[in-house]
C-alpha positions as CSV (number, residue, x, y, z in Angstrom):
1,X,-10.6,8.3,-49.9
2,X,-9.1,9.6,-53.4
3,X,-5.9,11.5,-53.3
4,X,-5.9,14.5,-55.4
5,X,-3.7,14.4,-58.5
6,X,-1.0,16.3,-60.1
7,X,0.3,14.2,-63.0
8,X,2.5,16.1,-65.2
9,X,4.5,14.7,-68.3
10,X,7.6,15.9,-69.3
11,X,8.8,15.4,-73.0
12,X,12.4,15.1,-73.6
13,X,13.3,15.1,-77.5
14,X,15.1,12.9,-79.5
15,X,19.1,14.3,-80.1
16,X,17.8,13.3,-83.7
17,X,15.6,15.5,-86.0
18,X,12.0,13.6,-86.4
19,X,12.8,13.2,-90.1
20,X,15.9,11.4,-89.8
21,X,14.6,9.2,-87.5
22,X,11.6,8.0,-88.5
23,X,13.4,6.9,-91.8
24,X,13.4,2.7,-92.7
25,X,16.9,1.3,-93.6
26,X,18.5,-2.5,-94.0
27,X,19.6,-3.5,-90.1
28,X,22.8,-4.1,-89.3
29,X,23.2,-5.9,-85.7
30,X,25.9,-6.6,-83.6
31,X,26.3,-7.7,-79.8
32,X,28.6,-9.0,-77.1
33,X,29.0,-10.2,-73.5
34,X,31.6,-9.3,-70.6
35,X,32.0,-11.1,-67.6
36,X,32.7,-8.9,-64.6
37,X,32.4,-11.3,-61.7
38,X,35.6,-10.3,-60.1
39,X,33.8,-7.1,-59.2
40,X,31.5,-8.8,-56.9
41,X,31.9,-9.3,-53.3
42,X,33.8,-12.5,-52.5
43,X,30.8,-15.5,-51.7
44,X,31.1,-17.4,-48.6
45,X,30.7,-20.3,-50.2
46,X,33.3,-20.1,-53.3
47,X,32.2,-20.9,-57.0
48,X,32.6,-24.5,-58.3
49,X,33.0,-23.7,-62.0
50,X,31.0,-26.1,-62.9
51,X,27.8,-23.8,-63.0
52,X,27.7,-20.8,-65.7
53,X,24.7,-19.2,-63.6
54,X,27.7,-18.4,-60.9
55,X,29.3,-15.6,-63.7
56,X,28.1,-12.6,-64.3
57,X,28.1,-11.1,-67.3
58,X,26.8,-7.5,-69.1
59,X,25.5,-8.2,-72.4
60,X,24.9,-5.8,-75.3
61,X,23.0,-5.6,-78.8
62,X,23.8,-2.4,-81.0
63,X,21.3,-1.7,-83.9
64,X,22.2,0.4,-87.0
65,X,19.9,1.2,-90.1
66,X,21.8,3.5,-91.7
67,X,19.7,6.6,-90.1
68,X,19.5,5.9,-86.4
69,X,21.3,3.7,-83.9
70,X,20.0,2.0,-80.9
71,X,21.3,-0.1,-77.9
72,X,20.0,-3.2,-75.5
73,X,22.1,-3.4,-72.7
74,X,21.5,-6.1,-69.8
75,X,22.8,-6.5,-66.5
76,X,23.1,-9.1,-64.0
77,X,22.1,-7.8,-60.8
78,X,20.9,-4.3,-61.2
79,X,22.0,-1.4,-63.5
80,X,23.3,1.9,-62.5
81,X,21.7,4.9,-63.3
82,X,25.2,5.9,-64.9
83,X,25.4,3.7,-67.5
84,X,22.6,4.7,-70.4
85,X,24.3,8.3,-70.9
86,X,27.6,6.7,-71.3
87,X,26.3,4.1,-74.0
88,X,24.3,7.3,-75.6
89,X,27.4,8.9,-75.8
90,X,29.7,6.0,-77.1
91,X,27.2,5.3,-79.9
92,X,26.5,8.8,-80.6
93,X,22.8,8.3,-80.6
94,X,20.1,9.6,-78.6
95,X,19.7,8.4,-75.1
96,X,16.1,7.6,-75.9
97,X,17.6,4.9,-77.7
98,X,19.4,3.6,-75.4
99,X,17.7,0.4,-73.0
100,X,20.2,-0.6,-70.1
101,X,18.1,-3.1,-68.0
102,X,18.9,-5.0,-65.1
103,X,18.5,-8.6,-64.5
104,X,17.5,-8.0,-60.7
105,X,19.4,-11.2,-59.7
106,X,19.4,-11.1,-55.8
107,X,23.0,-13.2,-55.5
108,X,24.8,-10.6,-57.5
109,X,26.4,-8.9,-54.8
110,X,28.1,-6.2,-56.4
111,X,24.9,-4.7,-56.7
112,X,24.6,-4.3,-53.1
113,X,21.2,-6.2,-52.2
114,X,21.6,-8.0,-48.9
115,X,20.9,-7.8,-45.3
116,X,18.4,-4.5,-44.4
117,X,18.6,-4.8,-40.3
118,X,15.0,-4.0,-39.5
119,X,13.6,-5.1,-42.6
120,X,13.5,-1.5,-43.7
121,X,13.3,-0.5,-47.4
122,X,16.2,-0.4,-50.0
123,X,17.5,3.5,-50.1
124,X,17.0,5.3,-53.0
125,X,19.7,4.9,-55.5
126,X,23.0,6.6,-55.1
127,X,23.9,9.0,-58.7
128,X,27.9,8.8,-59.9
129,X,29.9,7.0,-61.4
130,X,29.6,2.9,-61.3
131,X,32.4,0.4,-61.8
132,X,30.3,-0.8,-64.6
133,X,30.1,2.2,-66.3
134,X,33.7,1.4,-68.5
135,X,32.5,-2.3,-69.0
136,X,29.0,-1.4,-70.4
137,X,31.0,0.9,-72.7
138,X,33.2,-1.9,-73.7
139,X,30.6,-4.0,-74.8
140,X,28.6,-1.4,-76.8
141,X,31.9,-0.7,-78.7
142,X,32.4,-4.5,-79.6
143,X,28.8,-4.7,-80.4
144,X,29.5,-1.8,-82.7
145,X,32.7,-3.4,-84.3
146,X,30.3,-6.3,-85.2
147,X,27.7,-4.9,-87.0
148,X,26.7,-7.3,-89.9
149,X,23.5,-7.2,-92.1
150,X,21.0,-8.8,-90.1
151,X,17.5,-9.5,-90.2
152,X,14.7,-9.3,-86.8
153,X,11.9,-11.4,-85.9
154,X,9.6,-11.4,-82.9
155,X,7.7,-13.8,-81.2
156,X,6.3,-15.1,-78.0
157,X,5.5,-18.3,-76.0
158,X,4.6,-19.1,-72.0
159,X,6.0,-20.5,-68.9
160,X,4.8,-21.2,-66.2
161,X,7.5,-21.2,-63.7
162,X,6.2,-17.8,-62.2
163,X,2.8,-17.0,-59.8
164,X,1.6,-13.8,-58.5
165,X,3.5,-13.3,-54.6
166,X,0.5,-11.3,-52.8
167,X,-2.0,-13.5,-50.9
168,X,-3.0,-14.2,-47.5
169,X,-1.1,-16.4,-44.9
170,X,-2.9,-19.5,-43.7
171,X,-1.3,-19.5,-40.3
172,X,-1.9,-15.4,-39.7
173,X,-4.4,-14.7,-41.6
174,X,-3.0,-11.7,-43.0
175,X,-0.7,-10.4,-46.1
176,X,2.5,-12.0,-46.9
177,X,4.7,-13.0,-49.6
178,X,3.9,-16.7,-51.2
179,X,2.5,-17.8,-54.0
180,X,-1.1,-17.1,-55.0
181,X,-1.9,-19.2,-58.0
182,X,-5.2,-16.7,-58.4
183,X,-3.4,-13.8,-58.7
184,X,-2.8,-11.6,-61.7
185,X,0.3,-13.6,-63.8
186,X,1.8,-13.0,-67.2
187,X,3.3,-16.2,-68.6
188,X,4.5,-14.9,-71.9
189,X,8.3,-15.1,-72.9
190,X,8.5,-12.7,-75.4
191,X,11.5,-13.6,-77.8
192,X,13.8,-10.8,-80.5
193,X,15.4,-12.9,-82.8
194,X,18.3,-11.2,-84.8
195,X,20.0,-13.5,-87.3
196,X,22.6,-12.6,-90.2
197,X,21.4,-12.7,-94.0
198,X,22.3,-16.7,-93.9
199,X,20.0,-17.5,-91.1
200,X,22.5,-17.7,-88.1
201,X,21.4,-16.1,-85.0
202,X,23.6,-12.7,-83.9
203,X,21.5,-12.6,-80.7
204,X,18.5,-13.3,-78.7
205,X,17.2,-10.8,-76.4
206,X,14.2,-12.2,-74.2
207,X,11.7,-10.9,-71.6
208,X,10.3,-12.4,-68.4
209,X,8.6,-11.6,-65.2
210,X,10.0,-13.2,-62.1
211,X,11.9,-12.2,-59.8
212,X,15.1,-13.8,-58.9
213,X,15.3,-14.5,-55.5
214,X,16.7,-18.4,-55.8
215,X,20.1,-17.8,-54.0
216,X,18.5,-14.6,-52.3
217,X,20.6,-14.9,-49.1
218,X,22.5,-17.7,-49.9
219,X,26.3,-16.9,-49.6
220,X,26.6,-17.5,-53.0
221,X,27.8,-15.6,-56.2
222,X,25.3,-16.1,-58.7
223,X,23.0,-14.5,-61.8
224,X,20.3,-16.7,-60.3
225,X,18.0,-18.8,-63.3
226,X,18.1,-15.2,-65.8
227,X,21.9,-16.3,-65.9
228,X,21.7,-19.9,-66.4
229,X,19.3,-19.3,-69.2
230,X,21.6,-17.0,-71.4
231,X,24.4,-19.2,-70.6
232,X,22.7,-22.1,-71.6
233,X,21.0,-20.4,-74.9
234,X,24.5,-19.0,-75.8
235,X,26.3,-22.5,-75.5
236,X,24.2,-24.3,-77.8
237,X,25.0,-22.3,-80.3
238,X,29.1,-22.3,-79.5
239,X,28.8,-19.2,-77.3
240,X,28.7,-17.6,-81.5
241,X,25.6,-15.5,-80.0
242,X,24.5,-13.5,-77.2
243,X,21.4,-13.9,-75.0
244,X,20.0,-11.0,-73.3
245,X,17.4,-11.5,-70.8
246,X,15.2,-8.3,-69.6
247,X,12.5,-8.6,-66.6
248,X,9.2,-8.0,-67.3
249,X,6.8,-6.5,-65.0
250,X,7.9,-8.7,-62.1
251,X,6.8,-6.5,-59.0
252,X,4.3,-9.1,-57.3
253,X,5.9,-12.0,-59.1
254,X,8.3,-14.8,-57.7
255,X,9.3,-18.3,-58.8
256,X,6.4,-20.4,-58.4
257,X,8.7,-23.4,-56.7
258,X,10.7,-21.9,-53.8
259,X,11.2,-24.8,-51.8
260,X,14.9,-25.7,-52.7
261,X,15.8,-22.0,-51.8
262,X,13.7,-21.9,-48.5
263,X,15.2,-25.1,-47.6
264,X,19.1,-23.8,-48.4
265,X,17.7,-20.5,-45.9
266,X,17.0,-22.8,-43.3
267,X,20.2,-24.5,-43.1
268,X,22.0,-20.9,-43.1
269,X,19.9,-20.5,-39.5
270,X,21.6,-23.5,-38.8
271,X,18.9,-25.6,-38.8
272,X,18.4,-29.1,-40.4
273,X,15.8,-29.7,-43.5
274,X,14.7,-33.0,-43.4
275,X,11.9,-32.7,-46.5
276,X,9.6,-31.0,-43.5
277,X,7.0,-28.2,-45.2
278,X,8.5,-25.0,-45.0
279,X,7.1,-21.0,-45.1
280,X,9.1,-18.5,-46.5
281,X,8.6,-15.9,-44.4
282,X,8.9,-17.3,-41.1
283,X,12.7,-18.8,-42.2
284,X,13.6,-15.6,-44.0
285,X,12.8,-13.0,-41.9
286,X,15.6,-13.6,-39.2
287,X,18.4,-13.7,-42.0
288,X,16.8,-10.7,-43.7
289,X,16.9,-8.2,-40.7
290,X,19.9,-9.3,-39.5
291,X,18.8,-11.1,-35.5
292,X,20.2,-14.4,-36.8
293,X,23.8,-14.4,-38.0
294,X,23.9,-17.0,-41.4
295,X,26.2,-19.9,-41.3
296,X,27.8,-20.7,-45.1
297,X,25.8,-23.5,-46.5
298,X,27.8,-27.2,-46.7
299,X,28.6,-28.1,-50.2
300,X,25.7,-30.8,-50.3
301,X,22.8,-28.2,-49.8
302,X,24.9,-25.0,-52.1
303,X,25.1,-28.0,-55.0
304,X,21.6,-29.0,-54.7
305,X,20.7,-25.3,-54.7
306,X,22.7,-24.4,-57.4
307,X,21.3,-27.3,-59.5
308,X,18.0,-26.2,-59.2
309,X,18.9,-23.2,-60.4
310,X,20.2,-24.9,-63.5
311,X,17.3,-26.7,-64.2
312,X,14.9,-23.6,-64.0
313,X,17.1,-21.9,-66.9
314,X,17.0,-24.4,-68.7
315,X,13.4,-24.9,-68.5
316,X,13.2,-21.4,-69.4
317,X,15.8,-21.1,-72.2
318,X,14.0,-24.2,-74.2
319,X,11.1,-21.8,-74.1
320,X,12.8,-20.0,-76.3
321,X,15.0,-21.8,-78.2
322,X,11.3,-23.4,-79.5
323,X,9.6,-20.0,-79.8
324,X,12.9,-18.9,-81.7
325,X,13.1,-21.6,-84.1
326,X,9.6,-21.4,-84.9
327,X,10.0,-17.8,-86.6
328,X,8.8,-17.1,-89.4
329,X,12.2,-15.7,-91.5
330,X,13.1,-12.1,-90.4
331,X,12.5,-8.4,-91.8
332,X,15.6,-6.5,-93.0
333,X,13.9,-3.2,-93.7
334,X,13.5,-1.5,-90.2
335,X,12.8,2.1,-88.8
336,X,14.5,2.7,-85.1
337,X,12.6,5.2,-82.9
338,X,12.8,6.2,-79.5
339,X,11.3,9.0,-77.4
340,X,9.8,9.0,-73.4
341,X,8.2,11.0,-71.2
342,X,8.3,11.6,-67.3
343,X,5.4,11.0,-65.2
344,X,5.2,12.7,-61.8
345,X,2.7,11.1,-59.3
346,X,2.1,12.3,-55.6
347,X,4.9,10.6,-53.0
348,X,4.7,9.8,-49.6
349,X,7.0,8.8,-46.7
350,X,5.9,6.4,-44.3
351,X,6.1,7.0,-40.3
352,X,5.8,3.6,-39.2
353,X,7.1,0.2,-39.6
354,X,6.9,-3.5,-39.7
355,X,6.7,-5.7,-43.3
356,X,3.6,-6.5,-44.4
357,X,0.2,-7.5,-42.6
358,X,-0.6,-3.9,-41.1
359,X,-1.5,-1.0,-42.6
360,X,1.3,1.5,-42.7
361,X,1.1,5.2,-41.8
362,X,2.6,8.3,-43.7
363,X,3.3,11.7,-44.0
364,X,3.4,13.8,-47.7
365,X,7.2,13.0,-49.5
366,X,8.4,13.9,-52.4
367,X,6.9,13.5,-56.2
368,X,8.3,10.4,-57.3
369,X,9.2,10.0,-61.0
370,X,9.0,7.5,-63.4
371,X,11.0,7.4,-66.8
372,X,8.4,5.7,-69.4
373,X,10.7,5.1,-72.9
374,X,9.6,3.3,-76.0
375,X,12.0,1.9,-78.3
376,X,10.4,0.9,-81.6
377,X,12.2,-1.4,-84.0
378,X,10.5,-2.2,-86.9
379,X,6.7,-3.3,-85.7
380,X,7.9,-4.5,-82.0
381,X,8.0,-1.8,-79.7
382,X,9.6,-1.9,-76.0
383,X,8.3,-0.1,-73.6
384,X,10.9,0.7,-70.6
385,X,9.9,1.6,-67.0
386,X,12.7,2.5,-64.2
387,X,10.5,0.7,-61.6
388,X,9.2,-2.8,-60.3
389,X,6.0,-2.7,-61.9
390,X,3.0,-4.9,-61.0
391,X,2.5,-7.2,-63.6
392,X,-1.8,-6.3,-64.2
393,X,-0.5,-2.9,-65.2
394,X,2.1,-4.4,-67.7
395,X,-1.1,-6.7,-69.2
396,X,-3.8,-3.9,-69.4
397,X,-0.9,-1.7,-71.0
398,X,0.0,-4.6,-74.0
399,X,-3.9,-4.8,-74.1
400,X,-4.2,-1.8,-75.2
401,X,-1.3,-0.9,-77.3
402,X,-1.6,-0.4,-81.0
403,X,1.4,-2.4,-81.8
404,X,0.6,-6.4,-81.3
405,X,4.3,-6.8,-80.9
406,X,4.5,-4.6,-77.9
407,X,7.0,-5.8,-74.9
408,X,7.0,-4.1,-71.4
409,X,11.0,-4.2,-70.6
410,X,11.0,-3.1,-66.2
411,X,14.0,-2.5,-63.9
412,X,15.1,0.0,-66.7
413,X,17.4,3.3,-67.2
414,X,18.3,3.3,-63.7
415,X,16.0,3.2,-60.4
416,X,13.0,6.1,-59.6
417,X,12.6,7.1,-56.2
418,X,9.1,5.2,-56.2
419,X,9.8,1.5,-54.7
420,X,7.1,-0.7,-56.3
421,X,4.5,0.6,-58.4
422,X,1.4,-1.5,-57.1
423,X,-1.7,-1.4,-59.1
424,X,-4.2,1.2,-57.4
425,X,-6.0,-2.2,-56.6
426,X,-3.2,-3.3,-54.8
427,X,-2.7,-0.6,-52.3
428,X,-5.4,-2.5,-49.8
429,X,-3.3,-5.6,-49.6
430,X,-0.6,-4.7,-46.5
431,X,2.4,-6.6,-48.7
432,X,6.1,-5.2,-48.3
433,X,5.6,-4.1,-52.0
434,X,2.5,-1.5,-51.2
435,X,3.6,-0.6,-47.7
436,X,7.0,0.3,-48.6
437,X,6.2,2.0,-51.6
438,X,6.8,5.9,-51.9
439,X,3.6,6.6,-54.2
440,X,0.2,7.5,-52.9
441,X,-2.3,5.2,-54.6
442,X,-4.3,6.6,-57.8
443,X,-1.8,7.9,-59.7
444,X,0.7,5.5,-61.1
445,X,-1.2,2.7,-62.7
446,X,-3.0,5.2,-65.2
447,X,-0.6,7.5,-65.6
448,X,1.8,5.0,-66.9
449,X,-0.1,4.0,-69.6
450,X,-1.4,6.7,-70.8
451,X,1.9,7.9,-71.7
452,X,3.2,4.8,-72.9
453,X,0.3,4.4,-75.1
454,X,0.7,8.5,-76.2
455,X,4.2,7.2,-76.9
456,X,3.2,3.8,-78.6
457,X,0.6,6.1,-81.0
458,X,3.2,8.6,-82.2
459,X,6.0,5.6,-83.4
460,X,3.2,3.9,-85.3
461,X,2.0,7.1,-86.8
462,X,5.4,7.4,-87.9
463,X,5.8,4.0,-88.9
464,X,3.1,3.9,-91.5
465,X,4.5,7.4,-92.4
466,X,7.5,5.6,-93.1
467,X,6.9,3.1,-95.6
């Protein structure tokens, strides 16, 4: 049965008049990294240095055309809701400008994801202050020292390390969480190049949808294959530029191969893997909710683990390394634009529980909200949600844009009080994703678009406007 509707947009303007800011100007980029491991919680099983995935790092790329200013901000593990104001205010530039995204990696402890006794659902984030809150402002202020003439580029390739995570178990018959090759699956990497007036690259930021659940439970300290990508990007170019990664629509989407990581689980029961086949759930679940207590993985199984890791990327940072190189050269000439809207769906609360498999029951909650911002640079336009989006909504969204170069940045300006944000589709499949999500179905998956695509309308209108 359909739920009524009460969508309502809110409009929040620009800190900058329209004029000023839909002006063109010669781009000046600059960016920098900041490790902050030593904020995390201390692994059972200690860091080898021989692995860059196991640092954490936030990264940031400040734009400047002589009219407006922008930031790119990216975090390993998941970003505060504290932090875009503070960039907005450091810069001086409208917080619509302002992308602070989070990496989502599930072994970056700080960040608090871990053991949920029960299985019940993450709380809804905490507002105040963050620890990271003076380091994000750090970076954007070195980012600004280093502005240089630079010119942008855009482009995109696939990989194929990730697969749609709703689908039916073979044993129970029912939903669960493993891969589903069928299922709805972006494989695009979509690639920002920013290089100086010589050609050298200032920094790379790059968008993907998977989730990063490698070391999920693990013991271990780690930004998980997001991470081991940028690390591996930055270091073969003598650590001279930065790599920012940024999730795409990654709610129903995992690693493809989980086997290393399911295996590494199944020794922290304290049971042997001997190559046997192994199901996610059924080796997860007792860690998750807390019934078995995890034993710290011995340094054969964490090394393995933490190789794979590696090799995943680095599969994914040649992606684009090769989609980078293969740019055609860069514009200078570049109008900076942001704006968003607020889209209020109906919430519920749910009475029940259990994971997935069942239908759940609920009771009205609260309107949940979801921040939609579009940040145009020149003809690419990123289009920021504060959610874990399902990926079908991202692809019918860049479908229908009006700007080719359109990429959908999730996990963005801090958390909504939504969960995931299924496709209306979805809501029939009993996953952990639709049953613990706070939105009743019929809402979200339009909504979202329509006022991303009001948004992506307006910046081109002004982008013709401003040539």
């Amino acid at each position: 049965m359909k739920v009524s509707l009460k969508v309502k947009y809110l409009v929040l303007c620009a800190a900058l008049s329209v004029g000023a800011n839909s002006q063109t100007g010669p781009l000046q980029v600059g960016a920098s990294r900041i490790e902050f491991t030593k904020l995390a919680q201390p692994p059972e099983t200690p860091p080898t240095g021989r692995y860059e995935h196991e640092k954490l790092f936030l990264r940031a790329i400040v734009l400047d055309n002589g009219h407006s200013r922008a930031a790119l901000v990216s975090v390993v593990g998941d970003a505060p809701d504290s932090i875009p104001p503070r960039v907005a205010e450091e810069l001086k530039c409208p917080i619509e400008n302002v992308i602070v995204s989070s990496t989502h990696s599930h072994s970056a402890y700080l960040t608090g994801i871990g053991l949920r006794p029960g299985g019940a659902p993450p709380p809804p984030p905490q507002p105040g202050p963050s620890p990271l809150d003076d380091i994000a402002v750090q970076a954007v202020r070195e980012a600004r020292a280093k502005l240089q003439p630079a010119r942008m580029a855009f482009g995109t390739g696939k990989s194929y390390l990730n697969v749609n995570r709703d689908t039916i178990s073979p044993q129970t018959r029912l939903w669960t969480q493993d891969a589903n090759p069928d299922g709805p699956s972006d494989k695009t990497v979509a690639v920002l190049k920013f290089e100086n007036l010589s050609g050298e690259p200032i920094a790379i930021y790059f968008n993907y949808a998977m989730h990063p659940v490698n070391l999920y439970l693990s013991g271990i300290i780690s930004a998980d294959y997001p991470g081991a990508a940028c690390r591996y990007i930055e270091q073969i170019y003598g650590d001279r530029v930065v790599a920012v990664f940024t999730q795409g629509a990654e709610g129903d989407q995992n690693p493809l191969y989980l086997r290393a990581s399911t295996a590494a689980m199944l020794q922290r029961r304290g049971e042997r893997y001997q190559g046997q086949p192994l199901v996610r759930e059924q080796v997860e679940a007792g860690i998750r909710e807390a019934r078995i207590k995890p034993v710290p993985l011995d340094v054969q199984a964490a090394e393995a683990l933490k190789k794979f890791v590696e090799a995943e990327g680095i599969i994914l940072a040649e992606e684009v390394l090769r989609v980078a190189h293969q740019m055609p050269a860069g514009v200078r000439q570049v109008r900076i634009w942001g704006s968003q809207k607020t889209v209020t769906c109906p919430g519920r609360v749910r009475t029940d529980q259990g994971r997935e498999g069942r239908p759940g029951t609920y009771e009205d909650g609260p309107e949940v909200n979801l921040l939609v911002r579009v940040l145009g640079i020149g003809t690419t336009a990123l289009v920021a949600v504060n959610a874990e989006v399902y990926n079908a909504i991202a692809q019918k969204l860049k479908a229908r844009s009006p700007l080719a170069d359109t990429v959908f940045v999730g996990l963005a300006n801090g958390r909504a009080n939504s969960g995931y944000v299924p496709t209306d589709d979805a809501f029939g499949r009993y996953t952990f994703q639709v049953l613990g999500s706070r939105l009743k179905p019929g809402c979200a998956e339009t909504s979202l678009q329509d006022a991303a695509l009001e948004l992506l309308s307006t910046y081109l209108s002004g982008l013709a406007d401003s040539k």
